[in-house]
Backbone atoms as SQL, in Angstrom:
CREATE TABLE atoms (id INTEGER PRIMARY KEY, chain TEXT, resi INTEGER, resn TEXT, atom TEXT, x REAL, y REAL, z REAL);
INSERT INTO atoms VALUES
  (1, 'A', 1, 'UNK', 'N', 1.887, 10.937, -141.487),
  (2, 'A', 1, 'UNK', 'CA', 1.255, 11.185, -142.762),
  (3, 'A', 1, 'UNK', 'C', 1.712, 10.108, -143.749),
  (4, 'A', 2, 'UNK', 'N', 0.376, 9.335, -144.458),
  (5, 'A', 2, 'UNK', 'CA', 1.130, 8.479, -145.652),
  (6, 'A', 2, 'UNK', 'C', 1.107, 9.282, -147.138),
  (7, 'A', 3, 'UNK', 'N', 2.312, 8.591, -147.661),
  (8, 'A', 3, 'UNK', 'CA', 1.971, 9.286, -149.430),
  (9, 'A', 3, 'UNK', 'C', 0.971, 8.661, -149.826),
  (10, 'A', 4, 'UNK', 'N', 1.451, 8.926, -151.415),
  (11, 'A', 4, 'UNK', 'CA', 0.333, 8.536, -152.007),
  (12, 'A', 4, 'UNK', 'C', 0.041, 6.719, -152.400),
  (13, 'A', 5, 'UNK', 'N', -0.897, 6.480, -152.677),
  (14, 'A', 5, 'UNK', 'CA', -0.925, 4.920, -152.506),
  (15, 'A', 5, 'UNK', 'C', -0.344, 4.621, -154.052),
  (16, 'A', 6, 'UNK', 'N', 0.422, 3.491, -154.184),
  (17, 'A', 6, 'UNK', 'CA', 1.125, 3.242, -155.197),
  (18, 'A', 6, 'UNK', 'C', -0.109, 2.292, -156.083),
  (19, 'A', 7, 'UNK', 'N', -0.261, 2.177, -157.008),
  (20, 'A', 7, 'UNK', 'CA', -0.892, 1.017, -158.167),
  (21, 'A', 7, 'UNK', 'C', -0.467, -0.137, -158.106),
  (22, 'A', 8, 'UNK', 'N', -1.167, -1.240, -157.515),
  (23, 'A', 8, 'UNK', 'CA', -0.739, -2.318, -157.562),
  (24, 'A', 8, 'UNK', 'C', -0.171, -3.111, -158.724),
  (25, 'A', 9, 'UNK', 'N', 0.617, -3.579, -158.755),
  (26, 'A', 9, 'UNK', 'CA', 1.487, -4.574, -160.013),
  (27, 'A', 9, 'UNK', 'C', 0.608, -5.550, -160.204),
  (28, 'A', 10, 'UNK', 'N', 0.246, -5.900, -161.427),
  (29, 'A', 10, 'UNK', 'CA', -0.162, -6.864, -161.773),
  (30, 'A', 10, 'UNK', 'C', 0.417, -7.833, -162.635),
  (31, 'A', 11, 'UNK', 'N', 0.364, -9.101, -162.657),
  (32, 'A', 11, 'UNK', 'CA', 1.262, -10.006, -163.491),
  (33, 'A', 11, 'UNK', 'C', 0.895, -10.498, -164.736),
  (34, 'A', 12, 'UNK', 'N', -0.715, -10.474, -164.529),
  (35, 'A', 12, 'UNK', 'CA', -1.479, -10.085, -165.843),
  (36, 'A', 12, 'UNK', 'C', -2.474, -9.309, -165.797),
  (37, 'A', 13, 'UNK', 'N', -2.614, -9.036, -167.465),
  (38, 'A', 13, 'UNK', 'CA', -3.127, -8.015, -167.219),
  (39, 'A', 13, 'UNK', 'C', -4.764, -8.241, -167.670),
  (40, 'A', 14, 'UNK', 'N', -5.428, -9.762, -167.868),
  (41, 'A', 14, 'UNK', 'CA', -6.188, -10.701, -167.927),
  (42, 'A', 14, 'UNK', 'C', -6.226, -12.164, -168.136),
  (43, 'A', 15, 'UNK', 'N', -7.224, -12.719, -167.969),
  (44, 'A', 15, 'UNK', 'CA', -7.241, -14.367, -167.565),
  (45, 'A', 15, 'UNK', 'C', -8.664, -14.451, -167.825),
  (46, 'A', 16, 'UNK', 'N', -8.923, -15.134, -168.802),
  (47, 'A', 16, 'UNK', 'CA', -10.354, -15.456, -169.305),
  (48, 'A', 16, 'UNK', 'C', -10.843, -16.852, -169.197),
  (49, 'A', 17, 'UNK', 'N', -11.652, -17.531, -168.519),
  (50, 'A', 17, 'UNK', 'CA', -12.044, -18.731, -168.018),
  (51, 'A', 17, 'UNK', 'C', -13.283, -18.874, -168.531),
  (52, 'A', 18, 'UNK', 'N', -13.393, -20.136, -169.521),
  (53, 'A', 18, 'UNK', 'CA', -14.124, -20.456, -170.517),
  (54, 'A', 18, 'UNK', 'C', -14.728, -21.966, -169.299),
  (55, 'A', 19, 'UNK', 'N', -16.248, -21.802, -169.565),
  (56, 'A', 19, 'UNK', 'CA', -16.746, -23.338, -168.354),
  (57, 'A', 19, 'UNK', 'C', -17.421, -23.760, -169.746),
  (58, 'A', 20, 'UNK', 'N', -17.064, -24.981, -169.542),
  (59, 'A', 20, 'UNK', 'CA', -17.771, -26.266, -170.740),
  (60, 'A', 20, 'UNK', 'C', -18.111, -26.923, -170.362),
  (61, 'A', 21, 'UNK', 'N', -18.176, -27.336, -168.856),
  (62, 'A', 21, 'UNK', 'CA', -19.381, -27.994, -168.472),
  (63, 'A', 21, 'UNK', 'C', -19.547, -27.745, -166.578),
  (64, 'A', 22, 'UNK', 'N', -20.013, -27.839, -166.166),
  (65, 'A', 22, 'UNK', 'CA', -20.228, -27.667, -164.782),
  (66, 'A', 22, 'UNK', 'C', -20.607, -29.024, -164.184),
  (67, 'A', 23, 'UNK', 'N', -20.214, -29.516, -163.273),
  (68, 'A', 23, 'UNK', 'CA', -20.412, -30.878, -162.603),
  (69, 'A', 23, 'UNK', 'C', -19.180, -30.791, -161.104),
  (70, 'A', 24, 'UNK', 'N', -20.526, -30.522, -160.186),
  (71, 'A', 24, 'UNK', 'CA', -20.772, -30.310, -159.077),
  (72, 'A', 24, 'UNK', 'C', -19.878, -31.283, -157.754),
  (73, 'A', 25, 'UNK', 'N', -19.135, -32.216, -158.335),
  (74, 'A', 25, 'UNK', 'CA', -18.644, -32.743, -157.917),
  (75, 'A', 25, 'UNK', 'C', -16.808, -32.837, -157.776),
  (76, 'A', 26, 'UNK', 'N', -16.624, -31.831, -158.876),
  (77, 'A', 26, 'UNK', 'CA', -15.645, -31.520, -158.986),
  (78, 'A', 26, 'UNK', 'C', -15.541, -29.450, -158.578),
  (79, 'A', 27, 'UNK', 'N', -16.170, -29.846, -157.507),
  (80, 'A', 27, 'UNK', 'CA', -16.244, -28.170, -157.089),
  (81, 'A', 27, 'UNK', 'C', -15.037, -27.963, -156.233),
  (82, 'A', 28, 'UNK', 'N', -14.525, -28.965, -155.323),
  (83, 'A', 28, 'UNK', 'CA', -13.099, -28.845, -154.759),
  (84, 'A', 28, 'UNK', 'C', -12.010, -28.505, -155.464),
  (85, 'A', 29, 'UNK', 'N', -11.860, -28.890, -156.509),
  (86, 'A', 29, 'UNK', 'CA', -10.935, -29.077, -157.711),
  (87, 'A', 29, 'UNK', 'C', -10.454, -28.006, -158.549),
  (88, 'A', 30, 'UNK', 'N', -12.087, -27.589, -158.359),
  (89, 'A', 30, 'UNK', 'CA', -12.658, -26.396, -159.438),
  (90, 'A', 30, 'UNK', 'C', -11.813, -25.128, -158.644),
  (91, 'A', 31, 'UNK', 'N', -12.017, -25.204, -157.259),
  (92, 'A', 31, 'UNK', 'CA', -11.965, -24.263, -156.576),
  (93, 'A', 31, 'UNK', 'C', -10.150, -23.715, -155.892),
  (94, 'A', 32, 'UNK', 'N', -9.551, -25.106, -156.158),
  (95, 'A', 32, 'UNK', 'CA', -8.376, -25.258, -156.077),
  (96, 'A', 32, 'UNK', 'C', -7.376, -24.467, -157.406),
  (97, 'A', 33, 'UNK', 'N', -7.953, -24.668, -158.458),
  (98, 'A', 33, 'UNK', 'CA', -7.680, -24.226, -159.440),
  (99, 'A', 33, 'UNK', 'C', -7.676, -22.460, -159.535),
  (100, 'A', 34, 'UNK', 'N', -9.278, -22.083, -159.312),
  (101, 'A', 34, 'UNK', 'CA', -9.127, -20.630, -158.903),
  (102, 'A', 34, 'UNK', 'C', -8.110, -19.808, -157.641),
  (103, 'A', 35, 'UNK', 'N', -7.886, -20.576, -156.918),
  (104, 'A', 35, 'UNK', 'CA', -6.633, -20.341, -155.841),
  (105, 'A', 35, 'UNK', 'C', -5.320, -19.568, -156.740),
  (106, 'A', 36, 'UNK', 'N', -4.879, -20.796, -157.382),
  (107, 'A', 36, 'UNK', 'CA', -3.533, -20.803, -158.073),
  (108, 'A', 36, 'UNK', 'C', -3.985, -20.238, -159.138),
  (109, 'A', 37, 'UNK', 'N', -4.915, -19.588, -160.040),
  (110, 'A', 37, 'UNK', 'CA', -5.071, -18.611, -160.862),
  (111, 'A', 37, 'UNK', 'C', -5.232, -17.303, -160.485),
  (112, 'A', 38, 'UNK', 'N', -5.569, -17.132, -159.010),
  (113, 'A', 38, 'UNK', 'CA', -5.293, -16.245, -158.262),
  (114, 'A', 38, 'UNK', 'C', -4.032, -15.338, -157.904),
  (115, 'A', 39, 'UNK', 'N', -3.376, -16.410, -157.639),
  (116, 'A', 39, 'UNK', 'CA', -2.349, -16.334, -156.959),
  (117, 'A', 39, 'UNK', 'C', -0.888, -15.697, -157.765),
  (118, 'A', 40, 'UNK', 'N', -1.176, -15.658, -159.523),
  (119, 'A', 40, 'UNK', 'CA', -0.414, -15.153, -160.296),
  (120, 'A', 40, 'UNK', 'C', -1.280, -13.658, -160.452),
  (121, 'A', 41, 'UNK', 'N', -2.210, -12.760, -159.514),
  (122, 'A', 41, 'UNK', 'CA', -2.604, -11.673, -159.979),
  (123, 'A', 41, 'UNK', 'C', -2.688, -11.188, -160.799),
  (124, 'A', 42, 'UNK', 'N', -3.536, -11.880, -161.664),
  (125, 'A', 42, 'UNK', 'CA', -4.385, -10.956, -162.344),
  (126, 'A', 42, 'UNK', 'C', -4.765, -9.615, -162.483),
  (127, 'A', 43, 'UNK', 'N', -5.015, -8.959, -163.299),
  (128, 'A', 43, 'UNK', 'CA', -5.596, -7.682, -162.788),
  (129, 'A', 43, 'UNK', 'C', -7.019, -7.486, -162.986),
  (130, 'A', 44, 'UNK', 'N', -7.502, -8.399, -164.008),
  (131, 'A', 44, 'UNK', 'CA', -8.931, -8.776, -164.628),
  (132, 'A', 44, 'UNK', 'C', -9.164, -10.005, -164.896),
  (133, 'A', 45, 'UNK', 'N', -10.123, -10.815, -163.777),
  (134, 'A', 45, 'UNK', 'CA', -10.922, -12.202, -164.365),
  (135, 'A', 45, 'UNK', 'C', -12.175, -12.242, -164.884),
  (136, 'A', 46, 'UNK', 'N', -12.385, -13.071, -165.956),
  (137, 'A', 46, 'UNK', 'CA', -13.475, -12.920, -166.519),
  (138, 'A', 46, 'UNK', 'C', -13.981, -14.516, -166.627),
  (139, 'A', 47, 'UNK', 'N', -15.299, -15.081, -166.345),
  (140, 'A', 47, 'UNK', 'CA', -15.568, -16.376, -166.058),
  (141, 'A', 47, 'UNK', 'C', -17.061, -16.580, -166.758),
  (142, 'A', 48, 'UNK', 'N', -17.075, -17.294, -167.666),
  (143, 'A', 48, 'UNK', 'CA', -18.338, -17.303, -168.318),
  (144, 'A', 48, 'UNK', 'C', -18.237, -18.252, -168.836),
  (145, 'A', 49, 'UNK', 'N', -19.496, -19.026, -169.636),
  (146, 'A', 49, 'UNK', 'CA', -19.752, -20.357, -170.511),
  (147, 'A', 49, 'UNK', 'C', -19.122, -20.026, -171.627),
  (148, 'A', 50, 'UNK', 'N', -18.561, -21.001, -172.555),
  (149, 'A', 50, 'UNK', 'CA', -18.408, -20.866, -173.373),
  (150, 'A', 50, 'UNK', 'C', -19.531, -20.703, -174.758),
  (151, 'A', 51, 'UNK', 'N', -19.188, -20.310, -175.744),
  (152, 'A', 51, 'UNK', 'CA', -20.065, -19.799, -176.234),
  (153, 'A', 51, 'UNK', 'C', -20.044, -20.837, -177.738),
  (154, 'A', 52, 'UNK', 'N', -22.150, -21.273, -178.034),
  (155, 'A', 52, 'UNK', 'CA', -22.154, -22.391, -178.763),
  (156, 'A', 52, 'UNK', 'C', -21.036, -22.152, -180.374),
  (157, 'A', 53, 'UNK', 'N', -20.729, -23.266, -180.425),
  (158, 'A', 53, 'UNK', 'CA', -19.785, -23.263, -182.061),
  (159, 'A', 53, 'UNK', 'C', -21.330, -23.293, -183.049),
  (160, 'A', 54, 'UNK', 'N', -21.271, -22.297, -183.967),
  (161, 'A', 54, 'UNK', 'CA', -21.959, -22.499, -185.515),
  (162, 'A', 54, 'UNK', 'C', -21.960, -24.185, -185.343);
């Protein structure tokens, strides 16, 4: 019989990723980066454009 499942620890408790430009060539890079932003667990990622300045 197992107990109960414990709540995973998280190290943060968000990480907000602002894209200002996208260029397709730097998708290795890009992707390397999400690894090691990974890798400090998060508990919430959020990934969207940034949003235009007034």
């Amino acid at each position: 019989m197992t107990g109960p499942l414990r709540s995973p620890s998280y190290a943060l408790p968000l990480v907000e990723v602002c894209i200002t430009q996208l260029d397709l060539s730097c998708l290795t890079e890009s992707g390397t980066a999400f690894d090691r932003l990974l890798a400090l667990r998060p508990e919430r990622v959020v990934v969207g454009p940034t949003s235009p300045r007034p």
